[in-house]
N, C-alpha and C positions, 0 to 999 in steps of 0.2 A: 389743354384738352387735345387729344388725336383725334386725325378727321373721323376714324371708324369705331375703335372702341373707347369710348370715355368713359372711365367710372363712376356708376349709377348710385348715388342712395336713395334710394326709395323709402319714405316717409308714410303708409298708414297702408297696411297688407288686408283688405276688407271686402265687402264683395265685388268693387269695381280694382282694386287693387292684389287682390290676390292673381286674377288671369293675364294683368293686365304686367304684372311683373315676370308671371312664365311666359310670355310672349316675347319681354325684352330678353331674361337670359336663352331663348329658343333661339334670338338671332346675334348672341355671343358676346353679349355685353357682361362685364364684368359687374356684380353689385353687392353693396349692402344693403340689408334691411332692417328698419325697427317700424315696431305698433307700439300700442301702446298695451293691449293684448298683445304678450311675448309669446303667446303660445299656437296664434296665427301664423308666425313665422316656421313654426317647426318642418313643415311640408317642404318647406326651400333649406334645410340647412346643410343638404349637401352637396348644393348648388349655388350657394350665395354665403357673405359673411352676415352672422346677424348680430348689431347692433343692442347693446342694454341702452343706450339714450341717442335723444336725438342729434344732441352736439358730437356724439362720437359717432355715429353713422355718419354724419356730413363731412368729419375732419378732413379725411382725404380724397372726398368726391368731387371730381370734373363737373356733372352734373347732378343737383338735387332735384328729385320728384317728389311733390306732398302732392296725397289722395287723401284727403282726409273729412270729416264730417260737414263740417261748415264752417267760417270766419273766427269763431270763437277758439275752437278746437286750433284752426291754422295760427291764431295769435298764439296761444297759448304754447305749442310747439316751438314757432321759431324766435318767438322773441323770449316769453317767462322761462320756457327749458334751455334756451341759449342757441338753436340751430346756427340762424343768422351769426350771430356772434363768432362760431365756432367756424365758418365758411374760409376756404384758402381764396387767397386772391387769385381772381381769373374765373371761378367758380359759376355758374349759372345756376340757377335757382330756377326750377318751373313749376309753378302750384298747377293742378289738374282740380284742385275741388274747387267747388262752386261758391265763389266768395261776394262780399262788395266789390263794386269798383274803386271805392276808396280805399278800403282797406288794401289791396293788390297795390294801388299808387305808393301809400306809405312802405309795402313792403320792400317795394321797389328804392325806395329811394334807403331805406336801413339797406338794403343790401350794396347798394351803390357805395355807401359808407365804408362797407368792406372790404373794395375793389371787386364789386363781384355782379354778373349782370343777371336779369331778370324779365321772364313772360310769365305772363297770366295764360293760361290754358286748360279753362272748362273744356269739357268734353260733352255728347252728346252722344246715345246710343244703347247704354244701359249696360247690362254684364252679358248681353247676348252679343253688343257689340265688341264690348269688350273680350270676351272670347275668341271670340272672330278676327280679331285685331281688324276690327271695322268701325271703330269708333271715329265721330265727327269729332275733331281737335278745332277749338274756336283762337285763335292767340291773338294776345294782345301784349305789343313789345317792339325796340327799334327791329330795323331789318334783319342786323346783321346781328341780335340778339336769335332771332326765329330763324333764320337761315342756321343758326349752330347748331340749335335742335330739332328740325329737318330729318334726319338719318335716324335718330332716336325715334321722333312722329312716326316714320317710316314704319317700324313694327308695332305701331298702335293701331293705325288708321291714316284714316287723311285730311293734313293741316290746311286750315286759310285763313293767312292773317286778317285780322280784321285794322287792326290800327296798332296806336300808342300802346302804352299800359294801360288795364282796364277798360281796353275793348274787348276785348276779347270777354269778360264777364257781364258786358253788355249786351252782348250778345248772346252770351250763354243765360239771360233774361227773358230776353226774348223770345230765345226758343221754349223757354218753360211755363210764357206765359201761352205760346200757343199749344202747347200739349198741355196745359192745367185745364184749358179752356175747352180744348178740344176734348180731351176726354170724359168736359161733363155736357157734351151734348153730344157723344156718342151714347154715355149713358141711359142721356133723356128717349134720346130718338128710340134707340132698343126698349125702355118701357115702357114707352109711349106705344109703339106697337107689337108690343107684346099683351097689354093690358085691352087691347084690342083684339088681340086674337090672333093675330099672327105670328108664325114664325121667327124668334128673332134669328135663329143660326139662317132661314132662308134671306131675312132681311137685309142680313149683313152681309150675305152674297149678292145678293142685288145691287147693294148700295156699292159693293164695291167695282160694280164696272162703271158704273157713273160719276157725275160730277163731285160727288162725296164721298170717292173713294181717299183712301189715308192709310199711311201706316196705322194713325191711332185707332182705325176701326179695323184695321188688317189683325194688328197684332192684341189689343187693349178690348177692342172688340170680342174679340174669341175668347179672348180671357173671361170674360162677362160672361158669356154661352156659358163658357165650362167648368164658371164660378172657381177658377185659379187665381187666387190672390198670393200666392206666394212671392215675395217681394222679390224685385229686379234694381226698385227704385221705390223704396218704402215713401210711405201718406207724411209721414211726418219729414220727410227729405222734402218731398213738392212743396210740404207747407210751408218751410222755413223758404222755400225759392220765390213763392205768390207774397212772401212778408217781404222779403230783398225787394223784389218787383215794384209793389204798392212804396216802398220807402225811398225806392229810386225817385218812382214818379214821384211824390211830395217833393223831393228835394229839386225837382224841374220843374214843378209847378202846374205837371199835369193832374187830372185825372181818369182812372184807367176803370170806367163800371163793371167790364168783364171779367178784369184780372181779381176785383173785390168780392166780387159776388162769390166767384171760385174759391178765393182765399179762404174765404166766410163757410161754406161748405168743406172744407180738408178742416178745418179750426175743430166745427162739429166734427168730423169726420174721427178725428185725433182724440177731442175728448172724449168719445163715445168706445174707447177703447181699442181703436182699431191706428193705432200707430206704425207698425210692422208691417199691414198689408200693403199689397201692390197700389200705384197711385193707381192705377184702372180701378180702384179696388172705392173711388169714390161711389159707383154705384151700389155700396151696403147703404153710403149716408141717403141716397134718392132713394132707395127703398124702405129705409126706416122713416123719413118726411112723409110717405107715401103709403106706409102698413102693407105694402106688397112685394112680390117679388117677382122676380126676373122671369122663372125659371133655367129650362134646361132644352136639349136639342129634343125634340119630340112629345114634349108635355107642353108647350104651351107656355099663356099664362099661370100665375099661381096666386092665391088670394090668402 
């Protein structure tokens, strides 16, 4: 790999993967791409090589990025389609989606198998940060694994290792369980007093100079106001992260009531037909529990 351009294959061109790859070839990185929809690729193809599989995207990559849906998707990928398999020695492998910690361990150790190294790096930020090349990069991997991809981080956002392998997805846990949790008691709070009577677009200015201010009522908040659920980070992604979550904790032996009760709400939320919307977009399910609604900036309640 050269310290400055390594070539990239990029693994799953999607909402968080589509900016997230004009970002890298914006700072001169050579790359290929495959989806698994080939037809997401077409916007890069006179900018990048695109890949018909996943083992011939990787063949000649310094470094491989998967963005991809969730663990299932990631297994399927790199081991049943052959990525791993297909890796040159020397190669780095960096998953960016949001997996097990176990699973990330075993990938790690199949990639080791190939002479080839490995970090887990969930990300945190959404396609806004993603845009922005301001996305939070969580990594989990030896030093001198995460010091190689550094330079790369660098046009995404900004890395902090957290540990081993599979810290890094432990962490990208934790952050989901505070924004699962968080944004059902912005929810609550906004129709708690709204159903009261007040303002929720003045509520939410209020609250945000005080002790309860948050991105998730800065940004997730508004969204509520202005009934924008257009997905950033679809109901059915949080769900699958509050199911990781709760499966971690069994496996430690804790119990987590916030993180269930939430899970248990996006579950309804999901089957109620709303799997696409935004995760802010939990407040349809407190409203449909509830027979009311939010409103809007200037109306008030609504019954």
């Amino acid at each position: 790999m050269t310290d400055k351009f390594p070539h990239i294959a990029f693994l799953g061109i999607g909402l968080m993967g589509t900016p997230m790859s004009r970002n890298l070839l914006r700072a001169g990185y050579p790359m290929t791409l495959w989806n698994r929809t080939a037809s997401k690729c077409e916007p890069f193809a006179g900018q990048a090589t695109i890949a018909g599989s996943p083992a011939e995207a990787v063949a000649e990559a310094d470094l491989v990025i998967t963005m991809l849906e969730n663990g299932t998707v990631v297994e399927d990928v790199m081991v049943a389609q052959g990525a791993l398999a297909a890796l040159k020695t020397g190669a780095l492998v960096v998953d960016m989606s949001s997996v097990q910690p176990s699973l990330a361990r075993r990938h790690a150790q199949l990639a080791a198998a190939q002479g080839a190294g490995y970090v887990d790096a969930p990300v945190s930020g959404g396609t806004l940060g993603a845009t922005e090349a301001r996305l939070s990069i969580m990594a989990g991997g030896s030093e001198g694994d995460v010091a190689r991809a550094l330079p790369v981080f660098a046009a995404l956002g900004k890395c902090t290792r957290i540990g081993p392998v599979g810290a890094g997805q432990l962490a990208k846990l934790a952050n989901q369980a505070i924004v699962g949790i968080t944004i059902g008691a912005v929810s609550e709070a906004l129709l708690l007093a709204a159903k009261g009577g007040a303002d929720p677009a003045a509520v939410r200015e209020a609250l945000m100079g005080g002790f309860a201010g948050s991105r998730i009522l800065e940004l997730h908040g508004q969204r509520m106001i202005d009934r924008d659920f257009t997905p950033g980070a679809p109901a059915r992604i949080q769900l699958k992260d509050m199911r990781m979550i709760l499966d971690e904790a069994r496996a430690e032996g804790l119990t987590l009531p916030l993180a269930q009760q939430v899970h248990n709400e996006y579950l309804s939320l999901v089957a109620n037909g709303h799997s696409d919307v935004d995760h802010s977009g939990l407040l349809l399910e407190l409203e449909h529990v509830n027979g009311t609604l939010l409103g809007s900036v200037g109306r008030g309640p609504m019954t």
